[in-house]
C-alpha positions as CSV (number, residue, x, y, z in Angstrom):
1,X,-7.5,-87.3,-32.0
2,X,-10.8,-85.2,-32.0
3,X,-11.4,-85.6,-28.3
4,X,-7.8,-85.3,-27.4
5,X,-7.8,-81.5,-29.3
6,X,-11.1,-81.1,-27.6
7,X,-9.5,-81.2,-23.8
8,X,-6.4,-79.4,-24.7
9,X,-8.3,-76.9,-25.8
10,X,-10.2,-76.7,-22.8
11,X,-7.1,-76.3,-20.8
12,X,-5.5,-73.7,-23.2
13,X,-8.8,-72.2,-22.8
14,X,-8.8,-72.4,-19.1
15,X,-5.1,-70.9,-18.9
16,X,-5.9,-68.5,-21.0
17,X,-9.3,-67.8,-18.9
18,X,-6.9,-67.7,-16.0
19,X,-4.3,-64.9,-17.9
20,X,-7.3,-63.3,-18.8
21,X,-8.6,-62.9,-15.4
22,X,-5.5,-61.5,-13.7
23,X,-4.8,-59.0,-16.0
24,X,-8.4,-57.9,-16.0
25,X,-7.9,-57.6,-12.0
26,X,-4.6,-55.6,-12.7
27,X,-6.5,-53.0,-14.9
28,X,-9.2,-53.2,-12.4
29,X,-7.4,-52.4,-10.0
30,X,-5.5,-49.2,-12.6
31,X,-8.7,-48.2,-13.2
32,X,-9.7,-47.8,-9.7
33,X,-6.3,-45.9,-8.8
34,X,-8.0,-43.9,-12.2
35,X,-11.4,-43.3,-10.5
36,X,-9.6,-42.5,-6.9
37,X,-7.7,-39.9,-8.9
38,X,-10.4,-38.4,-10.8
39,X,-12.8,-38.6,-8.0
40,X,-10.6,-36.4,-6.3
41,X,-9.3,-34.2,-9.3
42,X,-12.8,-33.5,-9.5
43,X,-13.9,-31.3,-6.4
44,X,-10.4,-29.3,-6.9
45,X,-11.7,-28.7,-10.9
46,X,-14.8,-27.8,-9.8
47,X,-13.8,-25.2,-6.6
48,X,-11.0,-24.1,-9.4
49,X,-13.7,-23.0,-12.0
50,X,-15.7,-21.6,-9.4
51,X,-13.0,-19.2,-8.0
52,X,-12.3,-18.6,-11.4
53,X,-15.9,-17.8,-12.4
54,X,-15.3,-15.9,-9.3
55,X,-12.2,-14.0,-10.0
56,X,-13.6,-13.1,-13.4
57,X,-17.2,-11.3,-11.5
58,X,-14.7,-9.4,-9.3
59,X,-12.9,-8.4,-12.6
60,X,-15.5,-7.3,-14.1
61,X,-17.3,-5.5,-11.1
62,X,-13.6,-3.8,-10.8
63,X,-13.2,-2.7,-14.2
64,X,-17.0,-1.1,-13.7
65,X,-16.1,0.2,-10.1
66,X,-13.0,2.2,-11.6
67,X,-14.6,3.8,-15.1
68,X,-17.3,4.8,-12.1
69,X,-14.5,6.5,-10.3
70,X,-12.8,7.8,-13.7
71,X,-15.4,9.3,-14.5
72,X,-16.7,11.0,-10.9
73,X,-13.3,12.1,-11.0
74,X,-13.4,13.9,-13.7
75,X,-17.3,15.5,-12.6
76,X,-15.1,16.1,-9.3
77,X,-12.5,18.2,-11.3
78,X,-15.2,19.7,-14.0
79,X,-16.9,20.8,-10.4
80,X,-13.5,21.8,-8.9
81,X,-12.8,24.4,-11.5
82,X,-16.2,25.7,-11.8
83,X,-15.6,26.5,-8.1
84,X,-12.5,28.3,-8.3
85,X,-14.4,30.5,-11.0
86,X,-17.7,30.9,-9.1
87,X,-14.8,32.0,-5.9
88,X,-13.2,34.6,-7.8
89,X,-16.4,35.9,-10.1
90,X,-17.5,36.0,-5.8
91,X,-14.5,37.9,-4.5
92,X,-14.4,40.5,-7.5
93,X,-18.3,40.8,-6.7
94,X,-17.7,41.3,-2.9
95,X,-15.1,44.0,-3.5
96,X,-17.0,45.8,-5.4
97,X,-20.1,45.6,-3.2
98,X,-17.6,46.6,-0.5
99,X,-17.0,49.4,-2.0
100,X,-20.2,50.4,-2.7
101,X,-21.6,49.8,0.9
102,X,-18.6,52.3,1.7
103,X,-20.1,54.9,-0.5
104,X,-23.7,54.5,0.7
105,X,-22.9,54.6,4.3
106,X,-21.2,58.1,3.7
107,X,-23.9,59.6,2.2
108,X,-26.1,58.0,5.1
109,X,-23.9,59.8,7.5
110,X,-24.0,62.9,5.8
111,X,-28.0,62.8,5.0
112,X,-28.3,62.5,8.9
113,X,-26.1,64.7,10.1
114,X,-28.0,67.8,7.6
115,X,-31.2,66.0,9.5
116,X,-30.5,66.5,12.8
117,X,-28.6,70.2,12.0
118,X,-32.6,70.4,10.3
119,X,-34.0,68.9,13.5
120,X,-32.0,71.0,16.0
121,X,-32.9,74.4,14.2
122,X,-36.7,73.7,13.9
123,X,-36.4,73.1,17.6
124,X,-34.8,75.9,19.1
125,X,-36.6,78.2,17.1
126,X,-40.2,77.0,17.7
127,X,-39.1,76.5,21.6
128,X,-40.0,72.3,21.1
129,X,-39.2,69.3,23.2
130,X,-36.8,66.7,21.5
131,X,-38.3,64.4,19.7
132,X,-37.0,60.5,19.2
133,X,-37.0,58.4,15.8
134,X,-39.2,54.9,15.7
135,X,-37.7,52.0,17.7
136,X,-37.9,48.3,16.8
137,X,-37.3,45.4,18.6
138,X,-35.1,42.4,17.3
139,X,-35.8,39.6,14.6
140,X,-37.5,36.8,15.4
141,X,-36.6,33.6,12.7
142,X,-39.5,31.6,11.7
143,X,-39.3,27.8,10.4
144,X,-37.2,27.2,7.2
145,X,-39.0,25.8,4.6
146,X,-36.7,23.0,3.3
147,X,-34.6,20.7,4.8
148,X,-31.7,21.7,2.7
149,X,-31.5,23.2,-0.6
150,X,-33.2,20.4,-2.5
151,X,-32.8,20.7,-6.8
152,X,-30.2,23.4,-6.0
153,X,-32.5,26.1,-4.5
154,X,-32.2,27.1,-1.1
155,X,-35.3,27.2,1.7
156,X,-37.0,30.4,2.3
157,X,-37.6,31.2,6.2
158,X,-39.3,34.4,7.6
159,X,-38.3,36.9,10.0
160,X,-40.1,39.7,11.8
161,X,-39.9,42.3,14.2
162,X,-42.1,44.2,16.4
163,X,-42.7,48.1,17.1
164,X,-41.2,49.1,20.1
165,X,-42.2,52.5,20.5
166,X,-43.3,54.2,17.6
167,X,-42.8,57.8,16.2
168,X,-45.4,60.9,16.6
169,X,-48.0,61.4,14.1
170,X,-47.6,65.5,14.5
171,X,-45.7,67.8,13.1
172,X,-42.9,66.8,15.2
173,X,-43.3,63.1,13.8
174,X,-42.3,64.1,10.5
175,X,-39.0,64.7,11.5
176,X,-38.2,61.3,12.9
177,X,-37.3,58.2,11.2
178,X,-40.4,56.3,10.5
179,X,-40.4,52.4,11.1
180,X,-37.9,50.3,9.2
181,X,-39.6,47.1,7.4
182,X,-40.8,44.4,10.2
183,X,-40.9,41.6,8.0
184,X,-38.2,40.0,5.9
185,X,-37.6,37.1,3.9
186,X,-34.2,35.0,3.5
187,X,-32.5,32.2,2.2
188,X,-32.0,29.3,4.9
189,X,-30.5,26.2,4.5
190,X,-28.8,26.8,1.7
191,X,-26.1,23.2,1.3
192,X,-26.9,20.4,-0.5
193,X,-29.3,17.7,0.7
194,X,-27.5,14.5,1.9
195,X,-28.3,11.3,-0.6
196,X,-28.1,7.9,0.4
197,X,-26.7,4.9,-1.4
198,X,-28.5,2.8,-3.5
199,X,-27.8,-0.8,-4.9
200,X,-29.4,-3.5,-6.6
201,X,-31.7,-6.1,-5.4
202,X,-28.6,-9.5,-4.7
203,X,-27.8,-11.5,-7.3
204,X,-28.9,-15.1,-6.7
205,X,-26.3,-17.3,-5.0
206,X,-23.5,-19.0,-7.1
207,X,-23.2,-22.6,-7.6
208,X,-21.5,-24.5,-4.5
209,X,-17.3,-24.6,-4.7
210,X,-17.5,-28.0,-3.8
211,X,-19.6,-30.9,-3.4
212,X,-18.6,-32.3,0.0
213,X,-16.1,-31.4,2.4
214,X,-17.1,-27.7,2.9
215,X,-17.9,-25.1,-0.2
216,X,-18.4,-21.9,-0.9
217,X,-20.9,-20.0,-2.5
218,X,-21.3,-16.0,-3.2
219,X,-23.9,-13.2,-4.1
220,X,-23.2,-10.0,-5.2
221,X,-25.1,-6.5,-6.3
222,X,-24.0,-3.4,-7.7
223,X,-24.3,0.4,-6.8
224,X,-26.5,2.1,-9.0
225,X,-25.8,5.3,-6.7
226,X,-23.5,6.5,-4.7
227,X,-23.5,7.9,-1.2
228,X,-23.1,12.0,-1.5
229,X,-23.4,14.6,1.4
230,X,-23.3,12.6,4.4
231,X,-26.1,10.0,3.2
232,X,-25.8,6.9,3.9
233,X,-22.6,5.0,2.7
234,X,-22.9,1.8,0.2
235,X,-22.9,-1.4,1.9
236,X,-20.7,-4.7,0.5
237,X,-21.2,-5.6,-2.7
238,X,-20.2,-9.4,-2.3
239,X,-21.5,-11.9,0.5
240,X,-19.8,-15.6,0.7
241,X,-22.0,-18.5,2.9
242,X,-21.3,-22.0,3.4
243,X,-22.5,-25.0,1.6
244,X,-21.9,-28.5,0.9
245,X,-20.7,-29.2,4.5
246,X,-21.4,-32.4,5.0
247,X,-17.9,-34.9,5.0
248,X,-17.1,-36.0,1.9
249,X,-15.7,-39.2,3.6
250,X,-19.6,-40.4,4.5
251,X,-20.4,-44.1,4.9
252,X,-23.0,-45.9,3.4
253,X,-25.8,-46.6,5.5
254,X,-27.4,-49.7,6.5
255,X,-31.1,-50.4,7.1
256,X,-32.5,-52.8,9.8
257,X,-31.8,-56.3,9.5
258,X,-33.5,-58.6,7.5
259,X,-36.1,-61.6,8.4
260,X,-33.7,-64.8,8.6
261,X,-33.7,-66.9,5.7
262,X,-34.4,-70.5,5.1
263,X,-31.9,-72.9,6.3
264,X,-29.2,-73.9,3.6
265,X,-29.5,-77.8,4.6
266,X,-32.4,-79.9,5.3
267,X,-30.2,-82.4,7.2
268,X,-26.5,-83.4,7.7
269,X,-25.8,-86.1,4.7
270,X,-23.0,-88.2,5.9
271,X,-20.9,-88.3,9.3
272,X,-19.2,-85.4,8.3
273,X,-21.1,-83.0,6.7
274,X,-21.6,-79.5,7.8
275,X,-24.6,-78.2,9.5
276,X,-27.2,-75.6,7.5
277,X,-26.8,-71.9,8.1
278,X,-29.9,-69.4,7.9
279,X,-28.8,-66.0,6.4
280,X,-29.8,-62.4,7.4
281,X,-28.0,-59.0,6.5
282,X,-28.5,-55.3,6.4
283,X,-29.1,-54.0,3.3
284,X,-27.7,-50.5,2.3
285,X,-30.0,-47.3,2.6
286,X,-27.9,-44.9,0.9
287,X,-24.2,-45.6,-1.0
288,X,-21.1,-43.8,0.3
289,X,-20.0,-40.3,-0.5
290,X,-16.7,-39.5,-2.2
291,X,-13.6,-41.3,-2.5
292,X,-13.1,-42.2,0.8
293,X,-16.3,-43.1,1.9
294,X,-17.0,-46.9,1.9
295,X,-19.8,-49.7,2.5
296,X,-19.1,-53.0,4.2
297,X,-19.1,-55.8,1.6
298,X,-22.8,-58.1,2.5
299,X,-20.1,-60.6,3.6
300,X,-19.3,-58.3,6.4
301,X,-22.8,-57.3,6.8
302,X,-24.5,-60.7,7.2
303,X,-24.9,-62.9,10.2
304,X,-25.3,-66.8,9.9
305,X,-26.7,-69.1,12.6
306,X,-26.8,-73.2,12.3
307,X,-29.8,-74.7,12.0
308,X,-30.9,-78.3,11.2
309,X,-28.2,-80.2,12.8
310,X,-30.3,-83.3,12.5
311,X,-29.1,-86.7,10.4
312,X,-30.6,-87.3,7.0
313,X,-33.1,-90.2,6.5
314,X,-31.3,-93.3,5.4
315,X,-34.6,-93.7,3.3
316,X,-34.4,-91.5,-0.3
317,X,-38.3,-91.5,0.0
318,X,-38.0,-89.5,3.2
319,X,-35.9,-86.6,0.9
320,X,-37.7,-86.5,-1.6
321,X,-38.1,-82.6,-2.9
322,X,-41.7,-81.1,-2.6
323,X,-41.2,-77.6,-2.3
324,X,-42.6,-75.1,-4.9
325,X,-39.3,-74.3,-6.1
326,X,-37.8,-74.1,-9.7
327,X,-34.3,-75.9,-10.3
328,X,-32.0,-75.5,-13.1
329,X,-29.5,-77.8,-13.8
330,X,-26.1,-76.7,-15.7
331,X,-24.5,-79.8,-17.2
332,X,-20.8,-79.4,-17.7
333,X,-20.2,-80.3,-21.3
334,X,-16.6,-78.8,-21.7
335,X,-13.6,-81.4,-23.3
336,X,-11.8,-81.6,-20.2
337,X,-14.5,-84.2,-19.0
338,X,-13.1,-86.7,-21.5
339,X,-12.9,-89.8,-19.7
340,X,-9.7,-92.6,-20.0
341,X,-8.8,-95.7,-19.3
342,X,-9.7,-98.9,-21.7
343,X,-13.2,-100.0,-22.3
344,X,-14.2,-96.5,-20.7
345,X,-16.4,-94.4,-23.0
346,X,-14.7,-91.0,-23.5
347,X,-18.4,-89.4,-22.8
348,X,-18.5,-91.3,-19.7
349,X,-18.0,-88.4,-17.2
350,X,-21.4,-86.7,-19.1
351,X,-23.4,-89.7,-19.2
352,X,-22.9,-89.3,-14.8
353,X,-24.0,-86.0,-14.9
354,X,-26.9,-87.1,-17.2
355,X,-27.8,-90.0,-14.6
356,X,-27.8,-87.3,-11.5
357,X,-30.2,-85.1,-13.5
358,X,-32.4,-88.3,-13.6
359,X,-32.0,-89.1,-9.7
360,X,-32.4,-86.1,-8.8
361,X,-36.0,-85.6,-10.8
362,X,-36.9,-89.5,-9.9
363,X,-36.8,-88.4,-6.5
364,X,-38.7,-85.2,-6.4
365,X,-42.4,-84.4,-6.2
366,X,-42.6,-82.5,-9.8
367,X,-45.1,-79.7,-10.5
368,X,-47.0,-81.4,-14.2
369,X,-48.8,-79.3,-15.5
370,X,-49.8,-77.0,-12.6
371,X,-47.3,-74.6,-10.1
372,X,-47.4,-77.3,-6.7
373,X,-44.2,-78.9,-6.6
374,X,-40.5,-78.8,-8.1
375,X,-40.1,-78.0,-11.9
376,X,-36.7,-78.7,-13.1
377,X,-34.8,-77.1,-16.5
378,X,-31.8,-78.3,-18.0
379,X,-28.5,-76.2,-19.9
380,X,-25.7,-78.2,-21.1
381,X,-22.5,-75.4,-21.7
382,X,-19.4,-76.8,-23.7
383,X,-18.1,-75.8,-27.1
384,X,-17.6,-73.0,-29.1
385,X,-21.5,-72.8,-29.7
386,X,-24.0,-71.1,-27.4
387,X,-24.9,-73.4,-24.3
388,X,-28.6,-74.9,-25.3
389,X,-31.4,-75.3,-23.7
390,X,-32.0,-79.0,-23.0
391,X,-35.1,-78.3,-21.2
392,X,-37.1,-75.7,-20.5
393,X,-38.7,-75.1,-16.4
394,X,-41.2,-78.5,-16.3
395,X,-43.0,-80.6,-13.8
396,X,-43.4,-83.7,-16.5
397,X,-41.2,-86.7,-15.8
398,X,-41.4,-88.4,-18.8
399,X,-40.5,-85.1,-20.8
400,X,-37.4,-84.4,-18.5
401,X,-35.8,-87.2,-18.8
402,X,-36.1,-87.7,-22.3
403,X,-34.7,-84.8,-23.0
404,X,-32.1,-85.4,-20.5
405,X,-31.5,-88.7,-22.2
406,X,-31.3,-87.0,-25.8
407,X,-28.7,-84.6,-24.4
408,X,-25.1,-84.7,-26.5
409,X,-21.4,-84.1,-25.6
410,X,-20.5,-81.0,-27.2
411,X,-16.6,-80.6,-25.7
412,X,-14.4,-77.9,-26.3
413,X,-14.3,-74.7,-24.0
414,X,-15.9,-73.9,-20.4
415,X,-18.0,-71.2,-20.8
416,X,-19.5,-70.6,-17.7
417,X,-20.8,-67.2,-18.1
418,X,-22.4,-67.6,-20.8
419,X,-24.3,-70.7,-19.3
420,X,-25.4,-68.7,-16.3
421,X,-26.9,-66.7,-18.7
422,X,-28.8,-69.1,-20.1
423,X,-29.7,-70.6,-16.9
424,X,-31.1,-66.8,-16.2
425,X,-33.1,-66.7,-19.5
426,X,-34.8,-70.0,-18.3
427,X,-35.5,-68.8,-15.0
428,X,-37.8,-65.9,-16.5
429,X,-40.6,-68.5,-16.6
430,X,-40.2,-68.5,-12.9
431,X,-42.8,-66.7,-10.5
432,X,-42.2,-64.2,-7.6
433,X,-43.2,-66.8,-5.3
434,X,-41.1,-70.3,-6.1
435,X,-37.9,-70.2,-5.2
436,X,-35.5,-70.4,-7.3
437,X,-31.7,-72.4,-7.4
438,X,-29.4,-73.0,-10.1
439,X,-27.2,-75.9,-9.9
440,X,-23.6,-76.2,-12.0
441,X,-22.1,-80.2,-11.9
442,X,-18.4,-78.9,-13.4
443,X,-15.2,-80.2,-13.2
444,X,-14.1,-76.4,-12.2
445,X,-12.3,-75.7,-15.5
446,X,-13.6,-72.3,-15.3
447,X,-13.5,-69.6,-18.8
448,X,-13.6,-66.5,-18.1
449,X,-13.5,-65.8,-14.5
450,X,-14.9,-62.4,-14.5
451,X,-17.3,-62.6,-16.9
452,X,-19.0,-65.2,-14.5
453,X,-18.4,-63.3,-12.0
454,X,-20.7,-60.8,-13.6
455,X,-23.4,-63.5,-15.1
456,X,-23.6,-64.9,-11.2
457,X,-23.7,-61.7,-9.6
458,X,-27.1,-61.0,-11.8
459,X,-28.6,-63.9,-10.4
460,X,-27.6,-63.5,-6.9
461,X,-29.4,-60.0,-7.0
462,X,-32.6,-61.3,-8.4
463,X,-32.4,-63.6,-5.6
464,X,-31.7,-67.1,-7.2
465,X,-29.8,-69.2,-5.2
466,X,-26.3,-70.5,-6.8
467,X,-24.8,-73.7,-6.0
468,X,-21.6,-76.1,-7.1
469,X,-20.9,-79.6,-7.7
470,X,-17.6,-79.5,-8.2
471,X,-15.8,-83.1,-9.2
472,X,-12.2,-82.7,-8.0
473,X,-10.4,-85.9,-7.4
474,X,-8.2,-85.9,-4.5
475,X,-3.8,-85.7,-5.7
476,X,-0.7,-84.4,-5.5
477,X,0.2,-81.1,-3.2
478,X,0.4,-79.1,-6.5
479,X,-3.2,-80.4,-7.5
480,X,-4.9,-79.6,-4.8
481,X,-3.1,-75.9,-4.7
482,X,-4.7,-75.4,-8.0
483,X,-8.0,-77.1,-6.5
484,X,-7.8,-74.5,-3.7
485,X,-7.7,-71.6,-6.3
486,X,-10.7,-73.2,-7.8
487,X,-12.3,-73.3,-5.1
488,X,-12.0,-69.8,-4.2
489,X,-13.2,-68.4,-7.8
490,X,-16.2,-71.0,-7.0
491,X,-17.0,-69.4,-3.7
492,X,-17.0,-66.0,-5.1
493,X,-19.2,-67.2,-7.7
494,X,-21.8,-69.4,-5.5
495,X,-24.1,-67.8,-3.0
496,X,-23.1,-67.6,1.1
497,X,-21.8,-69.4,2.7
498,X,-19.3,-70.8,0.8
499,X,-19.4,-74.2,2.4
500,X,-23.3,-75.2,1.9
501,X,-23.0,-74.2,-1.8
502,X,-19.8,-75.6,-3.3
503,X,-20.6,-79.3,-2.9
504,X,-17.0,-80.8,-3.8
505,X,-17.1,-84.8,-4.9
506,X,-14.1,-86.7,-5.3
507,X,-15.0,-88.4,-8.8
508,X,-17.9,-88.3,-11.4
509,X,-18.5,-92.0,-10.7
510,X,-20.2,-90.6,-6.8
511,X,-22.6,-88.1,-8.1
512,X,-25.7,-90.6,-8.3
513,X,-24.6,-92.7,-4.7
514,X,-24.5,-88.7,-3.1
515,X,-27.8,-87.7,-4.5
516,X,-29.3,-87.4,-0.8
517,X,-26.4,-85.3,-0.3
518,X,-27.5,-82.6,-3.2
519,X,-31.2,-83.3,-2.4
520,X,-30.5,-82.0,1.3
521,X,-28.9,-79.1,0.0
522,X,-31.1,-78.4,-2.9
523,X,-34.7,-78.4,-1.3
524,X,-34.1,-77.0,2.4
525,X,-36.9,-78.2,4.4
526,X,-38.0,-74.9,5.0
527,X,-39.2,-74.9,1.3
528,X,-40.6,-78.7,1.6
529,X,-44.0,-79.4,2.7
């Protein structure tokens, strides 16, 4: 009754792995609808907070630009009024200069008309010749001093005038008008100097609107003086440039291609068996920009060409593995491998896998103790408990297969993932330069689809090498639909191409008799010596 609960629960397990799976692609694929939408939420935030950082500058430079003009306003009309009283305090003065100047220039008109009755009467009584006053010729205006009145006070400029014919120096002389005064100095230039503008050194430029697609970015400066008496006017306050103008739909891009790897097969096992593939690819340079941007998937970067297309040796001598390569083999120990049928031990499926762990190290040129040749380790994953370590990486026969020998049954669940972990930890003893494989024998109940996705994926990267021995039995249409699915999660899981690394076998009792098969997939010649 044990082992029966122990393979139902592996197939409640694996339908529940299976549930699992698809609603973890469905919120996958939510969550990237989630990361499309924030992704481009995220350059309309950002552009949004920069107009606003934007708006709220211009506020602020506005609300500064109009208590300027508030307050020049007021100067203006302060100045406006002290005009009108410096106009009329002017008019009053110029009226009664007016009338002053009227006053002077009558007694100048009568002070020369008693002169010249004096003049006339001195003459005709002494019998004398008429007599003329002093002449002078016009002004001439020398430089002015300032440019304009700078500080409020005016330039001073110079003007003279020459003699043009004197008066006498005899009695006669007397009675003319002397000289008036040939030199004179005025006021010149009397308006205000012109002032230019003057602003502050720019701001540095804001941060960029927008990360892709086209931004914008701004400086500004302020006006620390204004423009007055025809200096020269302010110039703009704000300046706006481009940035960020590259597409935000970029594509990744892809470096040269790669040297081309070793071939997948060392020879064709059997009449029908596929021919090897060497790999090469481009790898990626620099990931995609924005939301839109995308990278071809390796699959869709990688090219493939046959190679080996030669028959195997009928002789398991002339396969035997010599490369320096590390192999780790993950023993499916899961209760759906319960074997029926009278006189048929329930273990019996294990016990196979255990016997092509053997063949396969019988028949391999093992390492011992030093680093020439194969090393082989050994996980057995089944069970609620952590997949063990049967065997660490060795090159010692005897030790590997007694401790393939000692290996138990533990049944229960699949899990997969964790076992590729495991196979991972194992694989640490490995160095740089042996290649390294990992080999699953499974009956393709798979736990946890994704989770292995995630556990293969890590070994992929580090450049291990993932391949499947799958034991499906042949059946019924809706048997081999599910096989199909299998085989699809198992191709997704093992390394590329799909059909030199999921190895399917038609019943656990053909794993041993096909171990030339796995041999020529396992140890490519281009690893063998």
């Amino acid at each position: 009754a044990g082992s029966k609960c122990a393979g139902i629960e592996d197939r409640v397990d694996h339908m529940r792995g299976v549930a699992a799976a698809r609603a973890a692609q469905a919120r996958a694929k939510l969550g990237s609808h989630a990361l499309e939408c924030r992704q481009a939420e995220a350059p309309i935030e950002a552009e949004l907070r920069q107009r606003a950082m934007q708006l709220s500058t211009a506020q602020a430079k506005l609300a500064q630009a109009e208590a300027s003009r508030n307050e020049l306003q007021l100067q203006a009309s302060e100045l406006a009024e002290s005009l009108a009283r410096s106009q009329a305090e002017s008019a009053s003065k110029a009226e009664g200069c007016k009338y002053v100047e009227e006053q002077l220039r009558e007694e100048l008109d009568h002070a020369e008309e008693t002169r010249w009755l004096i003049k006339g009467h001195i003459l005709e009584s002494r019998k004398l010749e008429p007599f003329s006053d002093c002449e002078v010729g016009a002004w001439v205006t020398g430089p002015c001093s300032k440019q304009c009145a700078s500080q409020g006070q005016p330039g001073k400029q110079l003007m003279k005038r020459e003699v043009v014919s004197p008066k006498g120096t005899d009695f006669l002389g007397q009675l003319s008008h002397g000289c008036a005064h040939l030199e004179q100095q005025v006021d010149c230039n009397d308006f205000p100097c012109p002032v230019d503008c003057q602003m502050s050194e720019w701001s540095e430029w804001s941060g960029c609107s927008r990360d892709c697609g086209g931004g914008e970015q701004y400086r500004t400066r302020s006006t620390m003086r204004v423009g007055v008496n025809g200096g020269l006017p302010c110039g703009v306050a704000a300046e706006t440039r481009a940035c960020s103008i590259e597409a935000c739909r970029r594509q990744c891009e892809l470096g040269d291609w790669t040297a081309w790897s070793p071939c997948s097969r060392r020879c064709l096992w059997g009449n029908t068996a596929n021919v090897g593939f060497a790999q090469r690819y481009r790898p990626v340079l620099a990931e995609a920009v924005g939301s839109s941007g995308g990278c071809p998937a390796k699959e869709l970067r990688s090219e493939f060409r046959e190679c080996n297309p030669v028959q195997c040796p009928s002789d398991l001598a002339d396969l035997r593995c010599s490369a320096d390569q590390d192999i780790v083999l993950m023993l499916d120990g899961s209760g759906s491998l319960e074997a029926t049928g009278s006189g048929v031990a329930k273990d019996a499926h294990f016990a196979q896998q255990k016997s092509l762990a053997k063949a396969l190290v019988e028949n391999s040129m093992l390492a011992g103790t030093g680093d020439r040749g194969v090393r082989y380790g050994v996980v057995v994953f089944g069970g609620a408990d952590r997949p063990s370590v049967v065997s660490p990486l060795s090159g010692d026969a005897a030790a590997l297969s007694a401790a393939v020998a000692g290996a138990a049954w533990p049944r229960g669940i699949t899990p997969l993932g964790q076992g590729l972990a495991v196979a991972d930890e194992v694989l640490e003893a490995s160095t740089g330069r042996r290649h390294a494989t990992v080999a699953v024998i499974t009956d393709g109940r798979l736990r946890s689809p994704l989770g292995s996705a995630a556990a293969s994926k890590r070994l992929k990267d580090m450049g291990t090498r993932l391949v499947f021995i799958w034991v499906q039995p042949a059946g019924s249409a809706a048997s081999e639909a599910e096989a199909a699915s299998t085989a699809g999660a198992m191709c997704g899981l093992a390394s590329s191409p799909c059909s030199d690394n999921v190895l399917r076998v038609q019943s656990w009792d053909q794993l041993v008799p096909q171990v030339g098969r796995f041999l020529s997939v396992l140890c490519p010649v281009a690893f063998s010596h």
